[in-house]
N, C-alpha and C positions, 0 to 999 in steps of 0.2 A: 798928524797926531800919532805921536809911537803907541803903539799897544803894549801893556804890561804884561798879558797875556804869556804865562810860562807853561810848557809841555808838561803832561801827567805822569808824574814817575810812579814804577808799578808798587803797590803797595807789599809784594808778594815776597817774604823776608826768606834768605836764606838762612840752610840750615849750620848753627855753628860747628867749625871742622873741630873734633876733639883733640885733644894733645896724649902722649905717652907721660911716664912719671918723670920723664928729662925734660919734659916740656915742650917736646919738637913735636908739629902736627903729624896724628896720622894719615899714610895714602890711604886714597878711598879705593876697596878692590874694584878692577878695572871689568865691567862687563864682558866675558868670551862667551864664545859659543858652546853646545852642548857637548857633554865629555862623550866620548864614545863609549862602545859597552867592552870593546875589542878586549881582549886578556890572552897572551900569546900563552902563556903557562896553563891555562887553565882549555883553550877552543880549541887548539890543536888538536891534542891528544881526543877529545871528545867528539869533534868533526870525523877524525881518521876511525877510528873506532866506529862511530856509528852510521857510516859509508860503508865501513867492512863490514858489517851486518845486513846490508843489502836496502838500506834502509833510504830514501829519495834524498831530493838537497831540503823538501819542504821538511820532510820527518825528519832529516839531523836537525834542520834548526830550530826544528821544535823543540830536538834534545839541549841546544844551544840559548833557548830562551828568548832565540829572533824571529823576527820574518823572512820570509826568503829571497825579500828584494835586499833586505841587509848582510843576509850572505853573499848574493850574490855581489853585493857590492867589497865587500870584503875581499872576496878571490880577485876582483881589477886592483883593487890597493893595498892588497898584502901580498908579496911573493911566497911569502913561506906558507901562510894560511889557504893560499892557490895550491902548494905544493902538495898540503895533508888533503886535500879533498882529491886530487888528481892517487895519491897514495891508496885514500879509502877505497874508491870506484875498482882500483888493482885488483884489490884485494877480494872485492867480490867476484868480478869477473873472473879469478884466477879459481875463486872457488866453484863458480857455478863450469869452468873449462874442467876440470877435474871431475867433476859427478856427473856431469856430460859422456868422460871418456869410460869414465867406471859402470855407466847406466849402457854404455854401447860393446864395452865387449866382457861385458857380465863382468860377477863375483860371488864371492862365496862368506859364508859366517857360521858360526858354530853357537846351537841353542840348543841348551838345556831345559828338560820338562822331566818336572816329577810323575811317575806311575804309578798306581796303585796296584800292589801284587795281592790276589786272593789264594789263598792257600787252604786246603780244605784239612781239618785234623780231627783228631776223635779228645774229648774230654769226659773224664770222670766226675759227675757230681753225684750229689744224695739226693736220694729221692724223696717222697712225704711219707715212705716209711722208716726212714732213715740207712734204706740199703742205696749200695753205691751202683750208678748205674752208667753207661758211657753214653755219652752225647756227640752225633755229629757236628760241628762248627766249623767256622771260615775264620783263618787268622789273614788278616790285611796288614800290611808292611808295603811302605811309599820307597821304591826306585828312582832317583835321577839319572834319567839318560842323557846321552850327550848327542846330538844330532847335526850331521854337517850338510847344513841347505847350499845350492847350488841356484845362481838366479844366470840365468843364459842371458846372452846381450841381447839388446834390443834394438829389432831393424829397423825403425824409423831412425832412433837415435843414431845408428851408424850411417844410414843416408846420409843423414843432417852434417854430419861430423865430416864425411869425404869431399861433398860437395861444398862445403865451406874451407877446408883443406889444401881442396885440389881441384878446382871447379872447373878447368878446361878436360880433367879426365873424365869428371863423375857429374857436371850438368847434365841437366834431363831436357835435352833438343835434339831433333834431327841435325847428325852431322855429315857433310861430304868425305867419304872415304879417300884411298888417295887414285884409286883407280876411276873416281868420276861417281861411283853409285853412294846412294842416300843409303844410310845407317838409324839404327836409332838401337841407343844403349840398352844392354839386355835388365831384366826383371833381377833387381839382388836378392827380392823377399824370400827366394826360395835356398841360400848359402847358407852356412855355418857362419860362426864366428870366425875358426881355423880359414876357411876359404877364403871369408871377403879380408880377414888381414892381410893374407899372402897375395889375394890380386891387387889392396890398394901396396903393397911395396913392389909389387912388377909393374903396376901403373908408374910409380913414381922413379923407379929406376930407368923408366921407358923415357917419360921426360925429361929425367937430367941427361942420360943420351941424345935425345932429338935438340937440348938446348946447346949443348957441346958441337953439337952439327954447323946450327947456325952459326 
């Protein structure tokens, strides 16, 4: 016995595709993935800038409006937006190598401060009888002076500076001399400025000799 029995078509109607005014259907936009937030015009300059401010990768991307896992991903898939961050970090280090060098063999600046000058005079006023009588008094008149402060280097900072410099002259270890006896580097704390410049350039003129040896 055949069965008449026909399959259930879904009831579930599509929706009609609209036409333009020519009458051709329109494409239906094509689902992509999320746009990125990326703007080469606008991170760069922002990134680089606020790196040179000394500022982490999380606080630029703050200033950037990201997280820092989207920075970071940035810098593996952008060469150039890799390049403004490696630019920013320069820049700070270059500045913070600089106030380093100026905090270890001192400087100087020029400040002005107003003084007040007392001046002692005699004045004539009228008395309550109306005779005129002289009165001791103080005239005050404000002086600016110009004042040139001198700040001396500072010997930690130039520790810091040599042994980062020139670390086989100015590490702090027991070394073997060349005659067999143990050494150990003398105390700087107690040098000038003038001094320890001129022993670290005979340190280093010592070493380009002894490299020219080998």
């Amino acid at each position: 016995m055949r069965s008449n029995h026909k399959g259930t078509k879904s009831t579930k109607k599509r929706r009609p595709q609209s036409r333009d005014k020519a009458g051709r259907f329109r494409q239906r936009p094509q689902t992509v993935g999320r746009p990125t937030k990326y703007r080469p015009g606008t991170h760069l300059a922002k990134v680089e800038e606020a790196l040179g401010r000394g500022l982490t990768l999380s606080e630029a991307a703050g200033v950037l409006g990201i997280s820092r896992s989207t920075l970071k991903e940035w810098v593996a898939k952008y060469p150039e937006f890799s390049e403004a961050v490696t630019r920013g970090n320069s820049v700070a280090d270059e500045l913070v190598v600089r106030s380093l060098y100026t905090r270890a063999v001192g400087y100087g600046y020029t400040q002005t401060q107003d003084t007040e000058i007392h001046t002692p005079v005699t004045v004539k006023e009228k008395g309550k009888d109306g005779a005129t009588v002289e009165v001791e008094s103080t005239r005050v008149a404000t002086k600016s002076v110009v004042q040139e402060i001198i700040v001396p280097g500072d010997v930690p900072a130039q520790q810091f500076w040599l042994k980062n410099r020139a670390p086989e002259q100015w590490r702090e270890k027991q070394h073997m001399e060349h005659g067999g006896s143990v050494g150990v580097k003398p105390d700087l704390s107690g040098l000038t400025t003038e001094q320890l410049v001129a022993l670290a350039a005979e340190s280093k003129s010592r070493g380009v000799e002894e490299s020219k040896k080998r």
